[in-house]
C-alpha positions as CSV (number, residue, x, y, z in Angstrom):
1,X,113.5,-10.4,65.5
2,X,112.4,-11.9,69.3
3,X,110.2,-14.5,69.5
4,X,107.6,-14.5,72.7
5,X,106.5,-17.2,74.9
6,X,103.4,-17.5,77.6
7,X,101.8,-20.0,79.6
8,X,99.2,-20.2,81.9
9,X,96.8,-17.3,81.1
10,X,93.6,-19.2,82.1
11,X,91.3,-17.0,80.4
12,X,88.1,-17.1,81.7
13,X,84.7,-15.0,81.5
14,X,85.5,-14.2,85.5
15,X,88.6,-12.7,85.3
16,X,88.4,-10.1,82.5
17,X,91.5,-8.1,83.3
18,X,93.4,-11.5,81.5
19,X,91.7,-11.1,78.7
20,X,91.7,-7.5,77.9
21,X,95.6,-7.6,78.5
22,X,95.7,-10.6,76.1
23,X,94.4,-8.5,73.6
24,X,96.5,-5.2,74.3
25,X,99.6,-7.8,73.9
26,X,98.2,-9.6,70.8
27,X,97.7,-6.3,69.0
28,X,101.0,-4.2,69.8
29,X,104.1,-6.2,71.4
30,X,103.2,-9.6,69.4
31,X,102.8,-8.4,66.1
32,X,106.2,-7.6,66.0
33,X,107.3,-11.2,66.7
34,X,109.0,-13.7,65.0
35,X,106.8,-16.5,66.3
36,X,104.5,-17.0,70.2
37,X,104.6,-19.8,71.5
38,X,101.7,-20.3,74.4
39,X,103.1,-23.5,76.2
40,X,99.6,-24.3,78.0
41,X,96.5,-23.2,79.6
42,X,95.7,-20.5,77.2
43,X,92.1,-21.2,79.2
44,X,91.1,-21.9,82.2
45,X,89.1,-24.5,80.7
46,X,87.5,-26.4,77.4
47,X,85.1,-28.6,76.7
48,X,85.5,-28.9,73.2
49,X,85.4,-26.5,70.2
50,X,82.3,-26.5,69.8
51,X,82.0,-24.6,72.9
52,X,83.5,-21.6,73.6
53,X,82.5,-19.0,75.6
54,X,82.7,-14.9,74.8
55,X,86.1,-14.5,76.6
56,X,87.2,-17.2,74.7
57,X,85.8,-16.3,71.5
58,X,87.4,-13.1,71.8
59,X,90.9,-14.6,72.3
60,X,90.5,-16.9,69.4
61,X,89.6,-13.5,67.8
62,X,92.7,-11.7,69.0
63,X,94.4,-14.9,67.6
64,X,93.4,-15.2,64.4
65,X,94.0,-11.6,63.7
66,X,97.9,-12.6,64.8
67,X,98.2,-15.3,62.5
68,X,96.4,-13.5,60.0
69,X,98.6,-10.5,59.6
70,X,101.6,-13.2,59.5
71,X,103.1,-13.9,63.2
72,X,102.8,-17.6,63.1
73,X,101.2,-19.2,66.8
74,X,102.0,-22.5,67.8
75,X,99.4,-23.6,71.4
76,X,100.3,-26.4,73.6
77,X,98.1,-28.4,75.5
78,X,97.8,-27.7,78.6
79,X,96.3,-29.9,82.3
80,X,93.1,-27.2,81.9
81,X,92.2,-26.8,78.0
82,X,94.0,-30.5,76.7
83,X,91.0,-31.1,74.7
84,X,91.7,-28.1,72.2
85,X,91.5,-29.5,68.8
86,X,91.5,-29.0,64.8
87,X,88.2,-26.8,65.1
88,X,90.3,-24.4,67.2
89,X,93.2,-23.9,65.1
90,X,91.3,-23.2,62.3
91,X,89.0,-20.4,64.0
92,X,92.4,-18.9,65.4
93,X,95.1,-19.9,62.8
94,X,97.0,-21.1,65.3
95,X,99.0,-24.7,65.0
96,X,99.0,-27.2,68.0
97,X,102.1,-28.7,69.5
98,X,103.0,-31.6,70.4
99,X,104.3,-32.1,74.3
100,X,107.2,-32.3,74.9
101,X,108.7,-30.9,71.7
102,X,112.4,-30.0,70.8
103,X,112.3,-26.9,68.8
104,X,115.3,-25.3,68.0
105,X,115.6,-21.1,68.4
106,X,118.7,-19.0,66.5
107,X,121.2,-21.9,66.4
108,X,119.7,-22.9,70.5
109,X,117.8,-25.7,70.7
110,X,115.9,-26.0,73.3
111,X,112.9,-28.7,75.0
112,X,109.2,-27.2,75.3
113,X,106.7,-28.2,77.7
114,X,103.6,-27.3,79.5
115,X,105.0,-28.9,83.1
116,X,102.7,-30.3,84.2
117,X,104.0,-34.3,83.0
118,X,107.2,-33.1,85.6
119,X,105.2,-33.0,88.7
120,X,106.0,-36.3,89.3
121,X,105.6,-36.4,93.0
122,X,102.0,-35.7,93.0
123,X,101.1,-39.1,91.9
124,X,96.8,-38.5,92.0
125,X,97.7,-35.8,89.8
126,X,99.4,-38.1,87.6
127,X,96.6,-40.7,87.2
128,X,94.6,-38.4,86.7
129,X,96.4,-37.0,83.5
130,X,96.5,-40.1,82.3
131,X,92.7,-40.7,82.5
132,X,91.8,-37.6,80.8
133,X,94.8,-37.4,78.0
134,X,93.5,-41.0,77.1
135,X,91.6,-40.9,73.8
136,X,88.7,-43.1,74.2
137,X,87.7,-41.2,77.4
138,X,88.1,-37.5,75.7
139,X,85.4,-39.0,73.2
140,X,83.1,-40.2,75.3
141,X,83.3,-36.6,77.2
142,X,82.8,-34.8,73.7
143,X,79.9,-36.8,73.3
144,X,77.9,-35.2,76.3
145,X,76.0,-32.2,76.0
146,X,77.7,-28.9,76.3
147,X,75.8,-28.3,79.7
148,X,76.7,-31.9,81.3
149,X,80.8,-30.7,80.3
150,X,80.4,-27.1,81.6
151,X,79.2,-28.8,84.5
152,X,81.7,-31.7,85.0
153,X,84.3,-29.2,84.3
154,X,83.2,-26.5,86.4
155,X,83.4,-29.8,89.4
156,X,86.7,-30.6,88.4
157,X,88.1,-26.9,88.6
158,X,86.8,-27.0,92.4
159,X,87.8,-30.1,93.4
160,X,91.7,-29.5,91.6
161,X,91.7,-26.8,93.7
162,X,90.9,-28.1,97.1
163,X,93.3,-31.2,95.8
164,X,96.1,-28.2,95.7
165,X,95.3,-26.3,98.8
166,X,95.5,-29.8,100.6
167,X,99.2,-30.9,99.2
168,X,102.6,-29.5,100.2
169,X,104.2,-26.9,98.2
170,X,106.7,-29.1,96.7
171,X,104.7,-31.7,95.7
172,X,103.3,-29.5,93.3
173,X,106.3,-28.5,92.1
174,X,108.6,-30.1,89.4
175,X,110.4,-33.1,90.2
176,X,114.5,-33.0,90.1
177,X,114.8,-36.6,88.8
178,X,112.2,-35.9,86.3
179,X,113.5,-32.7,84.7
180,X,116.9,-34.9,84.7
181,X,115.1,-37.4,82.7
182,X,113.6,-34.8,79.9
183,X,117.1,-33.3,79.6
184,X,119.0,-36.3,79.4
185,X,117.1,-37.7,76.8
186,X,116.4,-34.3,74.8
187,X,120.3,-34.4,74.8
188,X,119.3,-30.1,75.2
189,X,120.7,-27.7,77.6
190,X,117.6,-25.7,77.7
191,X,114.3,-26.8,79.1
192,X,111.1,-24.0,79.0
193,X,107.8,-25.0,80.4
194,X,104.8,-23.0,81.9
195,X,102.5,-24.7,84.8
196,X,103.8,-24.7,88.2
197,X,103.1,-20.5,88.2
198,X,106.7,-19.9,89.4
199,X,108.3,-17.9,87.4
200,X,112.1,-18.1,87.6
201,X,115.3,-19.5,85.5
202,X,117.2,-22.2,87.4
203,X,120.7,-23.4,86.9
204,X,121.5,-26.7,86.4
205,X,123.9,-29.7,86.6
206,X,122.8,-32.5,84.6
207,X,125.4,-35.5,84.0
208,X,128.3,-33.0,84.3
209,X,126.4,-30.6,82.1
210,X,125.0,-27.2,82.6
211,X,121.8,-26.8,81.7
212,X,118.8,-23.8,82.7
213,X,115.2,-24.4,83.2
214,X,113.0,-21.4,82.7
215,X,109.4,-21.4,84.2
216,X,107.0,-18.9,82.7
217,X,104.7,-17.8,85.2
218,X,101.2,-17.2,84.9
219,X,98.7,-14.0,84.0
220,X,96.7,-13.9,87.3
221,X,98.3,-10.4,88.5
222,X,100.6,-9.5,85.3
223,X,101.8,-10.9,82.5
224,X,104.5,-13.4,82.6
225,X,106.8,-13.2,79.0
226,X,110.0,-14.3,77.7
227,X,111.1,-13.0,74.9
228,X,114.2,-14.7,73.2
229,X,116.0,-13.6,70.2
230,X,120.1,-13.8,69.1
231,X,121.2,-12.2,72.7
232,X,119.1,-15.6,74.5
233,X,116.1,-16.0,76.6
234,X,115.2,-13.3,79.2
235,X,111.9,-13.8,81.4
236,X,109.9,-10.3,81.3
237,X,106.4,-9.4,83.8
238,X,104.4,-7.2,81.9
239,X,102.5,-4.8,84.3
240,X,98.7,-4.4,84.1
């Protein structure tokens, strides 16, 4: 049995090819699985549960059909949809996960994590997490209208990505010291996260230790997969 991780699909009603392959993947390859794991930004964005969209609806669709023919589904947060909550998982089946999270994979275990927390070096990014994972603010945005969120999100989409275009490339990256940090105190080897859209699996030296990080990349062009089962991890891009 292999089980499957994505990240970063950022389904959304204006990019349809992500959510037709979504479905394609959630009705053959996945449910042969073990388990998926989808470590973050499952959506491009969300307002709260009791708003999705069609696109959305039919991934929670795709989902629940998953989970309902027995392939368990665990959904991280991630910096776009953080405000998925207990309405969702029961319209999908799926179970959210705390972040970060030690899980532990045929005898392996191994630290999950969206990424984003690891950018360390973009510090307006930062404060800005820390504004919106804050749990008196998330209520007083779930008490707006739909329209005023769909609106204050559709702002914030436009102004994270001139904030991106306008910062160097390794700023948005992961930070060395902080992926040091997680590891060290995880006491893991392993270290799988979604986020930064740069798929790749890096080698490692912590404390005299070796140690990979595996970045799952996003859906924008193909579909970024790894699929781990007794033999280890190996990062897949599953063509359109």
């Amino acid at each position: 049995m292999t089980t499957l991780f994505i990240s970063d699909l950022h389904i959304d009603a204006s990019r349809p090819a992500i959510t037709r392959q979504f479905l394609s993947f959630l009705r053959t390859e996945a449910k042969g699985a073990e388990a998926l794991y989808i470590l973050g930004d499952l959506f491009e964005s969300w307002v709260g549960d009791d708003a999705p969209d069609p696109a959305q609806s039919a991934a929670i669709t795709g989902l629940h059909a998953l989970t309902s023919s027995g392939v368990p589904c665990f959904v991280m947060h991630g910096n776009r949809d953080f405000l998925l909550g207990a309405q969702f998982c029961a319209m999908s089946g799926a179970q959210l996960l705390a972040d970060p999270l030690i899980i532990t994979l045929y005898g392996e275990p191994a630290l999950v994590m969206h990424g984003d927390a690891l950018c360390t070096d973009d510090r307006a990014y930062q404060r800005l997490r820390s504004t919106v994972r804050d749990a008196e603010w998330q209520r007083q945005f779930l008490a707006l209208s739909v329209t005023a969120r769909r609106a204050l999100a559709g702002a914030a989409r436009v102004g994270s990505r001139a904030h991106t275009a306008a910062m160097e490339y390794a700023i948005t990256d992961v930070n060395a010291d902080s992926v040091a940090s997680v590891l060290r105190a995880a006491g893991t080897a392993m270290l799988l996260h979604g986020h930064t859209h740069r798929p790749a699996v890096h080698p490692l030296q912590i404390d005299g230790r070796s140690c990979t990080r595996i970045v799952l990349g996003d859906w924008y062009t193909q579909g970024s997969l790894l699929r781990w089962d007794r033999d280890g991890p190996r990062l897949f891009a599953l063509e359109r």
